[in-house]
HTML snippet that shows the backbone in 3Dmol.js (N, CA, C, O; Angstrom):
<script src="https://3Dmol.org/build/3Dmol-min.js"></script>
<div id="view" style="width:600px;height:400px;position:relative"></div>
<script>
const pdb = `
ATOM      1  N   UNK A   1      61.347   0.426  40.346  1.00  0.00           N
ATOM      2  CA  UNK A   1      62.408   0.621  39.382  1.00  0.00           C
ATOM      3  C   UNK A   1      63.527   1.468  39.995  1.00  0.00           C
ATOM      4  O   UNK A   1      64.683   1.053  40.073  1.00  0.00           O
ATOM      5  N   UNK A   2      63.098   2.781  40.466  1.00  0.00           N
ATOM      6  CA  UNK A   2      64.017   2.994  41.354  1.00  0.00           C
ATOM      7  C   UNK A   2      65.230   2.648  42.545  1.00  0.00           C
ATOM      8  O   UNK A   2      66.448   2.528  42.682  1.00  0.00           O
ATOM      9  N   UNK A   3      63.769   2.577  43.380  1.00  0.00           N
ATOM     10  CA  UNK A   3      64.547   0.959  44.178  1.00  0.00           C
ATOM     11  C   UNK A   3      65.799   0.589  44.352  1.00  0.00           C
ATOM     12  O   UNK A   3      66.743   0.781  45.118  1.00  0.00           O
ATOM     13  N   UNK A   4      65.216  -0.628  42.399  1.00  0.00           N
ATOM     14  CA  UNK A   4      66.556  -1.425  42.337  1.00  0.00           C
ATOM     15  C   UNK A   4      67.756  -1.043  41.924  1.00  0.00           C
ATOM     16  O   UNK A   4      68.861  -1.532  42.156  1.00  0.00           O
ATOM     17  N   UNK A   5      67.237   0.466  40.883  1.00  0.00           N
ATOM     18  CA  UNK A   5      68.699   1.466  40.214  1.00  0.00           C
ATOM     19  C   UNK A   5      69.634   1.756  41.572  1.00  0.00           C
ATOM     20  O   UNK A   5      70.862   1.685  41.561  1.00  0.00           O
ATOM     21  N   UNK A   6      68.854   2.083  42.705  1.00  0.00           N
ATOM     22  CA  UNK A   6      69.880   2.273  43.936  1.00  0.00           C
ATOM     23  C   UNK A   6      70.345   1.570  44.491  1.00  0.00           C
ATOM     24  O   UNK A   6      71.312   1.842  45.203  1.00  0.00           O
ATOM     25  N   UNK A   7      69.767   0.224  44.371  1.00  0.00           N
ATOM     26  CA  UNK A   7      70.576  -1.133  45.149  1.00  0.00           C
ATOM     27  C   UNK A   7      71.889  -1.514  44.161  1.00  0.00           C
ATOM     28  O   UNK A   7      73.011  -1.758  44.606  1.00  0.00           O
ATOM     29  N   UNK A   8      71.490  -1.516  42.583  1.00  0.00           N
ATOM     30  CA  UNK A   8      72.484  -2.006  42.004  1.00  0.00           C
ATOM     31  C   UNK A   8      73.966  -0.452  42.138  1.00  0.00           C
ATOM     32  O   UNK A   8      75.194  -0.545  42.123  1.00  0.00           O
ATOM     33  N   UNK A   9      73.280   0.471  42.225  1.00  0.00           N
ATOM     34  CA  UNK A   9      74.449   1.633  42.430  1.00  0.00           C
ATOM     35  C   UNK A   9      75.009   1.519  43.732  1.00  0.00           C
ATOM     36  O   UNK A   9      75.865   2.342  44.056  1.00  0.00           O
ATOM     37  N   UNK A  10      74.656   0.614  44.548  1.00  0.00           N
ATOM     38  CA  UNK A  10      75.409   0.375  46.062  1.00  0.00           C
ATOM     39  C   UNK A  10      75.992  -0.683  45.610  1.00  0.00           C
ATOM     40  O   UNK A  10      77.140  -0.727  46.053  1.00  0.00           O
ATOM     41  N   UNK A  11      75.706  -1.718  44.816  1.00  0.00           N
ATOM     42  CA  UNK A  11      76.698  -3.035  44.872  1.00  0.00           C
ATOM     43  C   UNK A  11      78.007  -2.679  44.285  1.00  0.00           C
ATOM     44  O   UNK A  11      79.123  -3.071  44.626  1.00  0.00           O
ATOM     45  N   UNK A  12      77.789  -2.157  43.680  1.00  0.00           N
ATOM     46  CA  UNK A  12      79.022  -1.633  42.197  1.00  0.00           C
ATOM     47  C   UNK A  12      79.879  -1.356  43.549  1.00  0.00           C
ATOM     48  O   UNK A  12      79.491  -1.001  44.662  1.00  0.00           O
ATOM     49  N   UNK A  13      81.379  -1.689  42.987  1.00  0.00           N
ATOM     50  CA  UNK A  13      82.384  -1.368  43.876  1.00  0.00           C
ATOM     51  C   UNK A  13      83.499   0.093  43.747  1.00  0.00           C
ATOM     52  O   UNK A  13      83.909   0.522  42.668  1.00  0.00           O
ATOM     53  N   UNK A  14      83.721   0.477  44.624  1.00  0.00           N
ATOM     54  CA  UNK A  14      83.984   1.971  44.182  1.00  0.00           C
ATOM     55  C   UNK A  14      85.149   1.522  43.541  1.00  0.00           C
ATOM     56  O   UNK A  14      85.623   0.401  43.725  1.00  0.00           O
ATOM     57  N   UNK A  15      85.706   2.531  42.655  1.00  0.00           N
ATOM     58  CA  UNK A  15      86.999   2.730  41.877  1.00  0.00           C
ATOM     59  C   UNK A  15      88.300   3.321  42.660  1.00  0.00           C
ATOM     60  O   UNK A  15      88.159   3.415  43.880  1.00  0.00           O
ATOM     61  N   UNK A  16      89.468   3.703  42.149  1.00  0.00           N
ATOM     62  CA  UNK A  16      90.406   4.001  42.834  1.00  0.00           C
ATOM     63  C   UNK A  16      90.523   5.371  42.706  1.00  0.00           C
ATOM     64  O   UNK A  16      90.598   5.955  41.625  1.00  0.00           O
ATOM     65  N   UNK A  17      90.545   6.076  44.176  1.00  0.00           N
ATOM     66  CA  UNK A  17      90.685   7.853  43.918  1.00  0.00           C
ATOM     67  C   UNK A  17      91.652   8.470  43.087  1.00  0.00           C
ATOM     68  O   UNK A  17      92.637   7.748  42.934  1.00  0.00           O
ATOM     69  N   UNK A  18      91.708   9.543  42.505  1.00  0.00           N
ATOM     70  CA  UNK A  18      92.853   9.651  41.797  1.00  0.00           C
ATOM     71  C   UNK A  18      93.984   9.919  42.537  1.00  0.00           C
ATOM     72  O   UNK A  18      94.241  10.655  43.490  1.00  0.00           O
ATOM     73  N   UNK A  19      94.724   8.967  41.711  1.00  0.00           N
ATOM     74  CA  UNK A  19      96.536   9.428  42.199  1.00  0.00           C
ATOM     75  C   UNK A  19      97.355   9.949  40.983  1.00  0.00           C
ATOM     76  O   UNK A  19      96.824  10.082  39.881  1.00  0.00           O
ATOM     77  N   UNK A  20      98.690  10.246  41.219  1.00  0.00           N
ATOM     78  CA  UNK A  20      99.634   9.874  40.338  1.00  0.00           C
ATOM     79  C   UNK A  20     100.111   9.046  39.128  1.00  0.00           C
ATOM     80  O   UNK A  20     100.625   9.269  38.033  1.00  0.00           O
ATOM     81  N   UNK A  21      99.645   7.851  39.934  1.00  0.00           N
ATOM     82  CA  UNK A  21      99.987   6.298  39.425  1.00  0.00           C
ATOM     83  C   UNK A  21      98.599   5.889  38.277  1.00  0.00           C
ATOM     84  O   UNK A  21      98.505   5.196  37.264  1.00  0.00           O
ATOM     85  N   UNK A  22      97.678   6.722  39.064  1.00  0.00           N
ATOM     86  CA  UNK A  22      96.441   6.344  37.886  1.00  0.00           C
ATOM     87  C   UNK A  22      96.459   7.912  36.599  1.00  0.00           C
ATOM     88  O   UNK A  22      95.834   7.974  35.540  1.00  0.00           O
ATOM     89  N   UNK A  23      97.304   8.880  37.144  1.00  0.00           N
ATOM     90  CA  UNK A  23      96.960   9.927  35.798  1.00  0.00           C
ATOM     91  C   UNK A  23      98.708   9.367  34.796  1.00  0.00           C
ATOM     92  O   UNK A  23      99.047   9.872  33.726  1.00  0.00           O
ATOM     93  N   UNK A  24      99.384   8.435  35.432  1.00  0.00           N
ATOM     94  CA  UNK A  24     100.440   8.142  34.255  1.00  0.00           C
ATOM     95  C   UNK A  24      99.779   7.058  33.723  1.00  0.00           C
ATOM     96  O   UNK A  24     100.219   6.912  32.583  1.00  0.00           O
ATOM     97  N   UNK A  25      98.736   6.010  34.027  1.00  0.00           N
ATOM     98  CA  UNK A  25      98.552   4.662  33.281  1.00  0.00           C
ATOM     99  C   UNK A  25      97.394   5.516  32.115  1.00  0.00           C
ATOM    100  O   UNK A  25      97.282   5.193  30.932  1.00  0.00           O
ATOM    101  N   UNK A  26      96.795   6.383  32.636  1.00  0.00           N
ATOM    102  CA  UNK A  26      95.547   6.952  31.749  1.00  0.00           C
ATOM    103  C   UNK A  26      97.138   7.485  30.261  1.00  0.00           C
ATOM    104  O   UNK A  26      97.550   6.984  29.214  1.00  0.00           O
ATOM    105  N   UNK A  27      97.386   8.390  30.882  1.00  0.00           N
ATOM    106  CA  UNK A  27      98.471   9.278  29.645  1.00  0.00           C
ATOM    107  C   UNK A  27      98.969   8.272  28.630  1.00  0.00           C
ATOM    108  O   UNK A  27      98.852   8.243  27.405  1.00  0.00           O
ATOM    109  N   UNK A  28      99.615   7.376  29.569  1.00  0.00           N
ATOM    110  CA  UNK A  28     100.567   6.072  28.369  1.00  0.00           C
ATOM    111  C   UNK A  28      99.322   5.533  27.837  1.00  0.00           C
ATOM    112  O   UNK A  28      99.402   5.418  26.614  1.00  0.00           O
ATOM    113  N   UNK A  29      98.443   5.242  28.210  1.00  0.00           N
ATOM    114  CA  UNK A  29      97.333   4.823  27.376  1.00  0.00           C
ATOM    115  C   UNK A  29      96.893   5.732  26.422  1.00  0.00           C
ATOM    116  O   UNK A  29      96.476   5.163  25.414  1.00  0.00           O
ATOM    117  N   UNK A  30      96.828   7.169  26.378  1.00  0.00           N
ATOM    118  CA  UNK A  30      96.389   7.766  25.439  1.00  0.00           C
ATOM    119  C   UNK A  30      97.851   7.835  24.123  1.00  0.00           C
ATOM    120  O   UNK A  30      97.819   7.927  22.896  1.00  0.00           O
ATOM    121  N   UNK A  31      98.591   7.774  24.759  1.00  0.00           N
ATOM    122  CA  UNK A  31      99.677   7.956  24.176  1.00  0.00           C
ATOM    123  C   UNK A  31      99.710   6.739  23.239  1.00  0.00           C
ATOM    124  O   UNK A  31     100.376   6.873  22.213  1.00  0.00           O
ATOM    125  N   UNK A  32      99.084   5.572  23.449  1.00  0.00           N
ATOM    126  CA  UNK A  32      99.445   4.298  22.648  1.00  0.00           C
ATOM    127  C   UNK A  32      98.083   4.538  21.683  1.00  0.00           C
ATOM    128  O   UNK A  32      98.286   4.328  20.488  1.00  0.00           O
ATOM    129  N   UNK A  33      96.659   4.972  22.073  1.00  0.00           N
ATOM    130  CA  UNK A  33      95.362   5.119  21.306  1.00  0.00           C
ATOM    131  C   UNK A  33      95.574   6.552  20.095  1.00  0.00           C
ATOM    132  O   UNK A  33      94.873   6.899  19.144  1.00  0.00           O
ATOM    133  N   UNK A  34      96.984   7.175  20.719  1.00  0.00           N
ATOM    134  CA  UNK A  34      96.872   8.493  19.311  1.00  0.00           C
ATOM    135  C   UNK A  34      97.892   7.443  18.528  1.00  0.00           C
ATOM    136  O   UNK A  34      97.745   7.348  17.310  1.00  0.00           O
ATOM    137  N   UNK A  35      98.510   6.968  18.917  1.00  0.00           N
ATOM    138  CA  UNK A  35      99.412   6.002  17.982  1.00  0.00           C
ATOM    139  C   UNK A  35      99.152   5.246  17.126  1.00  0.00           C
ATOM    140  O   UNK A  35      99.666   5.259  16.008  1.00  0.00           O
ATOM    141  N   UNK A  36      98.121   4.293  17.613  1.00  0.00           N
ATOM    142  CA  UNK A  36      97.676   3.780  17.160  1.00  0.00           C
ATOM    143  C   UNK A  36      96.411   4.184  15.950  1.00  0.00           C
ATOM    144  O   UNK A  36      95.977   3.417  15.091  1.00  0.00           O
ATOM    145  N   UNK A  37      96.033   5.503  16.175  1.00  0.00           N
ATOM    146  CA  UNK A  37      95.124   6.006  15.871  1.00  0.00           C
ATOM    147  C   UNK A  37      96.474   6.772  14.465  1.00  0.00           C
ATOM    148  O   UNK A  37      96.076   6.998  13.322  1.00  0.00           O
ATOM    149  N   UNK A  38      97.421   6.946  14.729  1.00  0.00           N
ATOM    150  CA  UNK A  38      98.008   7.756  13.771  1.00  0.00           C
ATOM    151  C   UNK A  38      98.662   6.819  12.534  1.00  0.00           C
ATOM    152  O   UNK A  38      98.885   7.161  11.373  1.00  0.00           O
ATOM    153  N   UNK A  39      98.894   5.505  13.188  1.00  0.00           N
ATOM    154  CA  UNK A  39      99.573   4.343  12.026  1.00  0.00           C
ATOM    155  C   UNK A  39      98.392   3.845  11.276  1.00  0.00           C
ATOM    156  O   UNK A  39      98.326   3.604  10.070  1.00  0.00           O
ATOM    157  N   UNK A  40      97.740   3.762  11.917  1.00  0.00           N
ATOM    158  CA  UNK A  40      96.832   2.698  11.218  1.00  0.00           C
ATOM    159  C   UNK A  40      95.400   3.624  10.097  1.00  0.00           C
ATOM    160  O   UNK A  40      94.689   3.248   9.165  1.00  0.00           O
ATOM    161  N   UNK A  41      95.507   4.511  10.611  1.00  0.00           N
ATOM    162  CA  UNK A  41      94.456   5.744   9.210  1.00  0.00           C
ATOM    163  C   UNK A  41      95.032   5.975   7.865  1.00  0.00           C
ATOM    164  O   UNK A  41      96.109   6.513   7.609  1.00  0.00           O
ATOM    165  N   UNK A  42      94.161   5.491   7.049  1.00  0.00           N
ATOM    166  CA  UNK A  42      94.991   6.055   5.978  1.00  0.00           C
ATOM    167  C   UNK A  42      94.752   7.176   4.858  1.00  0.00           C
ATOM    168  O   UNK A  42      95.318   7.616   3.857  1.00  0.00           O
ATOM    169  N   UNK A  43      93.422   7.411   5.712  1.00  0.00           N
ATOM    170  CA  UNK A  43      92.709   8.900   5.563  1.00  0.00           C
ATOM    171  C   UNK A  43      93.497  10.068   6.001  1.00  0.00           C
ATOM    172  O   UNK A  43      93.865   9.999   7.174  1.00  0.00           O
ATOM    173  N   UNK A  44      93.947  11.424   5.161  1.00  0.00           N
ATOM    174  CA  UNK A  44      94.902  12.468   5.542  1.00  0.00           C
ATOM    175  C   UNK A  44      94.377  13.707   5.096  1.00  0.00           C
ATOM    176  O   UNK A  44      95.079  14.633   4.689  1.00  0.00           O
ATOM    177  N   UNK A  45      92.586  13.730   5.208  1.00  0.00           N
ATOM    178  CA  UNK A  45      91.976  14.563   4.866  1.00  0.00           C
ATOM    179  C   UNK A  45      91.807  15.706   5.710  1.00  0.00           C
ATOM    180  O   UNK A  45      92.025  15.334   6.863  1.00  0.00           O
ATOM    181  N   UNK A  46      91.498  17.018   5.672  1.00  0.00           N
ATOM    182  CA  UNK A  46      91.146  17.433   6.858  1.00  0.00           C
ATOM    183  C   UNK A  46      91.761  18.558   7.779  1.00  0.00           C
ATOM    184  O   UNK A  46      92.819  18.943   7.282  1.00  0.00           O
ATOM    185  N   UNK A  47      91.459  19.207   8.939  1.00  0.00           N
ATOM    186  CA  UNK A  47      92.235  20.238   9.027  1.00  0.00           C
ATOM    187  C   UNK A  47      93.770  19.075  10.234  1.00  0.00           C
ATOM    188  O   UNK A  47      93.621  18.016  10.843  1.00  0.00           O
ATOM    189  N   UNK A  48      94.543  19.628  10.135  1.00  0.00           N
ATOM    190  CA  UNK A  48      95.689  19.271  10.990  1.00  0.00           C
ATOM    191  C   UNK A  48      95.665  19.189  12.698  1.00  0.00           C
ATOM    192  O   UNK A  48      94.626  19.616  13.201  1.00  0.00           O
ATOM    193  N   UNK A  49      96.379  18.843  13.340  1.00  0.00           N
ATOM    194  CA  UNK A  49      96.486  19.219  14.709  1.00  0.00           C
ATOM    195  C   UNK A  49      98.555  18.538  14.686  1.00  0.00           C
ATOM    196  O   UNK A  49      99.145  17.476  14.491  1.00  0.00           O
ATOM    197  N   UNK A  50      98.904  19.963  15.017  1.00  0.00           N
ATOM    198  CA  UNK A  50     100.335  19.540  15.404  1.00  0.00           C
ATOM    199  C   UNK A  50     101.236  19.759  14.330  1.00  0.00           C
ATOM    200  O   UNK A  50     102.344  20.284  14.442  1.00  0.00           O
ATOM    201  N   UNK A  51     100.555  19.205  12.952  1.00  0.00           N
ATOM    202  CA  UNK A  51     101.136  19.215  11.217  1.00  0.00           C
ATOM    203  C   UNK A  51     101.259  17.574  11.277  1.00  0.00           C
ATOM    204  O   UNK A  51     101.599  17.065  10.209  1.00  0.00           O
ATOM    205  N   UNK A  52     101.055  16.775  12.256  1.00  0.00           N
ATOM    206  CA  UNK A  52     100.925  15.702  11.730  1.00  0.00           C
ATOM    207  C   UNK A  52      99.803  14.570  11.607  1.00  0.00           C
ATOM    208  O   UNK A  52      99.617  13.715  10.741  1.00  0.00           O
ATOM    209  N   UNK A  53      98.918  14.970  13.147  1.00  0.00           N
ATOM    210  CA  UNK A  53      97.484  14.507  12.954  1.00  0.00           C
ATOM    211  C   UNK A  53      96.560  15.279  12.383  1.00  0.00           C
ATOM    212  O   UNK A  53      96.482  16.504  12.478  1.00  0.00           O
ATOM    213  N   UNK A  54      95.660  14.358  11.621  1.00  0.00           N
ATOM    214  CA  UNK A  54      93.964  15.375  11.326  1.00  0.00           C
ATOM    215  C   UNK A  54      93.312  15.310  12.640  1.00  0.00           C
ATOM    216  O   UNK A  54      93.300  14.293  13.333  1.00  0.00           O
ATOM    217  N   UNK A  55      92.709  16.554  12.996  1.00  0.00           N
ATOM    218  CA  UNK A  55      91.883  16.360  13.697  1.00  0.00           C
ATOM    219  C   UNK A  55      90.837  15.283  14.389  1.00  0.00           C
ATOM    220  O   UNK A  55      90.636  15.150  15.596  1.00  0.00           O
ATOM    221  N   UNK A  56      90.289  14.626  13.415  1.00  0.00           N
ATOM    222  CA  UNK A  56      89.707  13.276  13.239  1.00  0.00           C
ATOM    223  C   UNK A  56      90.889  12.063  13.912  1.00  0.00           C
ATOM    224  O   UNK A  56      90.653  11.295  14.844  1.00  0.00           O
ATOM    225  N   UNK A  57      91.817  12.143  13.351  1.00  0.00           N
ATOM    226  CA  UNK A  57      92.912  11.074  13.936  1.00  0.00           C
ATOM    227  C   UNK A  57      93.156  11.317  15.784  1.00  0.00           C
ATOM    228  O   UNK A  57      93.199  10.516  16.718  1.00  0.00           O
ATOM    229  N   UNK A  58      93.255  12.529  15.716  1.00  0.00           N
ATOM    230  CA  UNK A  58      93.912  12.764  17.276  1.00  0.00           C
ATOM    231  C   UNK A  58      92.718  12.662  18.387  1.00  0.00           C
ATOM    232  O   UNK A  58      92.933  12.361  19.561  1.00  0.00           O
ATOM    233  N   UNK A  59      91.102  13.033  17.710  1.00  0.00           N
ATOM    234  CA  UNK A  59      89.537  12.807  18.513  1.00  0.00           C
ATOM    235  C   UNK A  59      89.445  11.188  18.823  1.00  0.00           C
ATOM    236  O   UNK A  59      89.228  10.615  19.891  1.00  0.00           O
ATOM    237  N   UNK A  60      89.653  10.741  17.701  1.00  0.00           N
ATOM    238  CA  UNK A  60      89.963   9.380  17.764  1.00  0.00           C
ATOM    239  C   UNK A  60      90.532   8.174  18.789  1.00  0.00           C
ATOM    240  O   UNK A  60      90.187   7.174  19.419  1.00  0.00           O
ATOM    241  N   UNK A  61      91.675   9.045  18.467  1.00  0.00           N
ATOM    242  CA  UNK A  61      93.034   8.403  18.880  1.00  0.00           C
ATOM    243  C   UNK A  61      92.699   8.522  20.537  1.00  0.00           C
ATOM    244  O   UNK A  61      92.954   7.570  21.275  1.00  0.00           O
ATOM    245  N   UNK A  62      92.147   9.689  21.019  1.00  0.00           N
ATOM    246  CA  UNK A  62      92.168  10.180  22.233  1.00  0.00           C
ATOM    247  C   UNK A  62      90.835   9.399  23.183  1.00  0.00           C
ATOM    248  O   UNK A  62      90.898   9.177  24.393  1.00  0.00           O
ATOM    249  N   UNK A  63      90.086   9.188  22.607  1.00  0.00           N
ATOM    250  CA  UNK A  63      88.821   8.394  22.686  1.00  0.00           C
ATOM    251  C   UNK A  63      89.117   7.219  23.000  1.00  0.00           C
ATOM    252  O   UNK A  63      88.963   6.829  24.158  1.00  0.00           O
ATOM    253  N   UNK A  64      89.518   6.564  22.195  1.00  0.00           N
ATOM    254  CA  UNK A  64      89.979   4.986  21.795  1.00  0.00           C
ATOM    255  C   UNK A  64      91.355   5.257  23.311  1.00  0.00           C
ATOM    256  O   UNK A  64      91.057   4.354  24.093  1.00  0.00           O
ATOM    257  N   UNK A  65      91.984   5.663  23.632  1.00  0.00           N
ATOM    258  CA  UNK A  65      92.959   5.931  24.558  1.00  0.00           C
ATOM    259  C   UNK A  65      92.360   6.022  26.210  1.00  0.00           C
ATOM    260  O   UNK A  65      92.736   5.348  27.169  1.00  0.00           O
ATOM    261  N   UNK A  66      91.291   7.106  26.168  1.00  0.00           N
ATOM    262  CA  UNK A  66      90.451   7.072  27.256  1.00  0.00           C
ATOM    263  C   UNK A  66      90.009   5.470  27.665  1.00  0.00           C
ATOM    264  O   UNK A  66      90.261   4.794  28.662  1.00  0.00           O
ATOM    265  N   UNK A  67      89.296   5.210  26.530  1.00  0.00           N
ATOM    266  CA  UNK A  67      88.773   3.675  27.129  1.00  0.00           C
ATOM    267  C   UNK A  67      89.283   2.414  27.350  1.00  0.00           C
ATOM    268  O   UNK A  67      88.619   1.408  27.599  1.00  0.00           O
ATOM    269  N   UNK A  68      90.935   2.527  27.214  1.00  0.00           N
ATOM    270  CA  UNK A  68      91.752   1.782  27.067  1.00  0.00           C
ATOM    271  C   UNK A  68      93.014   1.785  28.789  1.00  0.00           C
ATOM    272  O   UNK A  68      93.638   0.945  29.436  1.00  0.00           O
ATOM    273  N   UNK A  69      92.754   3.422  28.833  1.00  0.00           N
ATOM    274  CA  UNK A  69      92.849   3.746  29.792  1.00  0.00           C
ATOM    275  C   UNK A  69      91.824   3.405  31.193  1.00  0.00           C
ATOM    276  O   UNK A  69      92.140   3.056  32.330  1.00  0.00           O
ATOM    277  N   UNK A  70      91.050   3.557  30.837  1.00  0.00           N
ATOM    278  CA  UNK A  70      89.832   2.966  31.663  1.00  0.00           C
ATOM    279  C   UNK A  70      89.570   1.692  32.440  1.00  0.00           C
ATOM    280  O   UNK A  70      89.188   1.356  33.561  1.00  0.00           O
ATOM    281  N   UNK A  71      89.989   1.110  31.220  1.00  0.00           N
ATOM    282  CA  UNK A  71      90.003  -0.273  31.162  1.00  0.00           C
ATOM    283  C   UNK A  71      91.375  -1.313  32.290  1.00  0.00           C
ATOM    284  O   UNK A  71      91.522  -2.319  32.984  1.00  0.00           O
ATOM    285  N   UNK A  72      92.017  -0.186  31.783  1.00  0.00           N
ATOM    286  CA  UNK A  72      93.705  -0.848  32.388  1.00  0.00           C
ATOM    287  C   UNK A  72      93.659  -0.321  34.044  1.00  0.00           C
ATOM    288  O   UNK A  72      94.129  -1.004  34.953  1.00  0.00           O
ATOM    289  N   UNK A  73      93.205   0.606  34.187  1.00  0.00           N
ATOM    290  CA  UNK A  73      93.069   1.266  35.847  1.00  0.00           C
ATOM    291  C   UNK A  73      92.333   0.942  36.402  1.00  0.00           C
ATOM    292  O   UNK A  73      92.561   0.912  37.612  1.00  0.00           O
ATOM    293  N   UNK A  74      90.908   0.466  35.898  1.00  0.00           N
ATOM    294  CA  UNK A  74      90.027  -0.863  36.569  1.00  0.00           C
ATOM    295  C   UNK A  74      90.536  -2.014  36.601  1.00  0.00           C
ATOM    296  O   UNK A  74      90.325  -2.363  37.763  1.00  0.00           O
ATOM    297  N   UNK A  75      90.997  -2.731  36.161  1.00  0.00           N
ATOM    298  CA  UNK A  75      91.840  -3.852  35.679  1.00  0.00           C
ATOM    299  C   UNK A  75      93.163  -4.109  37.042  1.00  0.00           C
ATOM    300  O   UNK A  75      93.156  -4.929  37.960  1.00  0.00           O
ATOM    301  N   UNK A  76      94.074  -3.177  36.729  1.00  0.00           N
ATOM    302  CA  UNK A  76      95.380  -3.125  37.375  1.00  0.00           C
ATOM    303  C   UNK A  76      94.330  -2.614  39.177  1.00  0.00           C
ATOM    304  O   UNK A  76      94.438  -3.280  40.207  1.00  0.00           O
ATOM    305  N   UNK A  77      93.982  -2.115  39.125  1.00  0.00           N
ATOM    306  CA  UNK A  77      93.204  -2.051  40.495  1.00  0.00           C
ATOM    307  C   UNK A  77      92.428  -3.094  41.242  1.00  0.00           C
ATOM    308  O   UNK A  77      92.447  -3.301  42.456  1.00  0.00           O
ATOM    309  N   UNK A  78      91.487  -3.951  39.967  1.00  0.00           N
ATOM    310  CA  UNK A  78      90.780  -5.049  40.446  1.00  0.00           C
ATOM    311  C   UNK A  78      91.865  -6.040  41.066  1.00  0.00           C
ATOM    312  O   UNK A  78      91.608  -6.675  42.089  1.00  0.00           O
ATOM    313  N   UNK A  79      93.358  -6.168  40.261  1.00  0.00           N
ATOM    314  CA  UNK A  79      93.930  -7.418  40.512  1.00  0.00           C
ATOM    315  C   UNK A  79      95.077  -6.760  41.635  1.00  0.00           C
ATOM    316  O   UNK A  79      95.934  -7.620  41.833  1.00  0.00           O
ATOM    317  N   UNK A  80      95.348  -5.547  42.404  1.00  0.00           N
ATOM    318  CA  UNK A  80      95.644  -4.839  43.296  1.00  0.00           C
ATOM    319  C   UNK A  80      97.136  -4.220  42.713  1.00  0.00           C
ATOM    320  O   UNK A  80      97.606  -3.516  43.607  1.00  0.00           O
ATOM    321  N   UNK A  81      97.583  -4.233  42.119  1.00  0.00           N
ATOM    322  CA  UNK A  81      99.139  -3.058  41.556  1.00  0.00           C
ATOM    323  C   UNK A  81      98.704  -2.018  41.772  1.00  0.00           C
ATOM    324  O   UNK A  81      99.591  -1.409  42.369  1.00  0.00           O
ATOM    325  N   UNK A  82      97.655  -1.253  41.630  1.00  0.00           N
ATOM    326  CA  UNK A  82      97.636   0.188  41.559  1.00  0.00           C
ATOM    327  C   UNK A  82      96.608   0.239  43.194  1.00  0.00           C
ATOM    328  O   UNK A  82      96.261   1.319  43.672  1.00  0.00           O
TER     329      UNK A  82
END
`;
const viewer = $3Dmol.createViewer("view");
viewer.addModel(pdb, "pdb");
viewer.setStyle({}, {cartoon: {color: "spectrum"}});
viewer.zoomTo();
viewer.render();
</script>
């Protein structure tokens, strides 16, 4: 079982080191997941962050942003731009 956990952790292809170019695609991505996270709730319960997100909205928003981010810097890397 081992083993194979280490063979499949050698196939996997490494990711791109961090640059520049990958901490602005992560940001605009979070930037579109609090957005999105801020239009579309229509829950306004809760303590604040800023006076305009709840807390809940901006954990959210930031989450949903990470993996979106994630997604786009694997992506834009697999097909070579970044």
């Amino acid at each position: 079982m081992l083993h194979s956990s280490l063979l499949l952790a050698a196939a996997t292809p490494m990711s791109q080191a961090w640059s520049p170019t990958i901490a602005i695609v992560m940001v605009v991505c979070n930037a579109l997941g609090v957005f999105a996270a801020a239009t579309t709730s229509k829950v306004k319960a809760g303590p604040t962050v800023g006076g305009a997100l709840t807390l809940g909205q901006a954990i959210g928003g930031t989450c949903f942003g990470h993996i979106l981010g994630a997604g786009a810097i694997l992506g834009l890397t697999s097909i070579g731009v970044i």
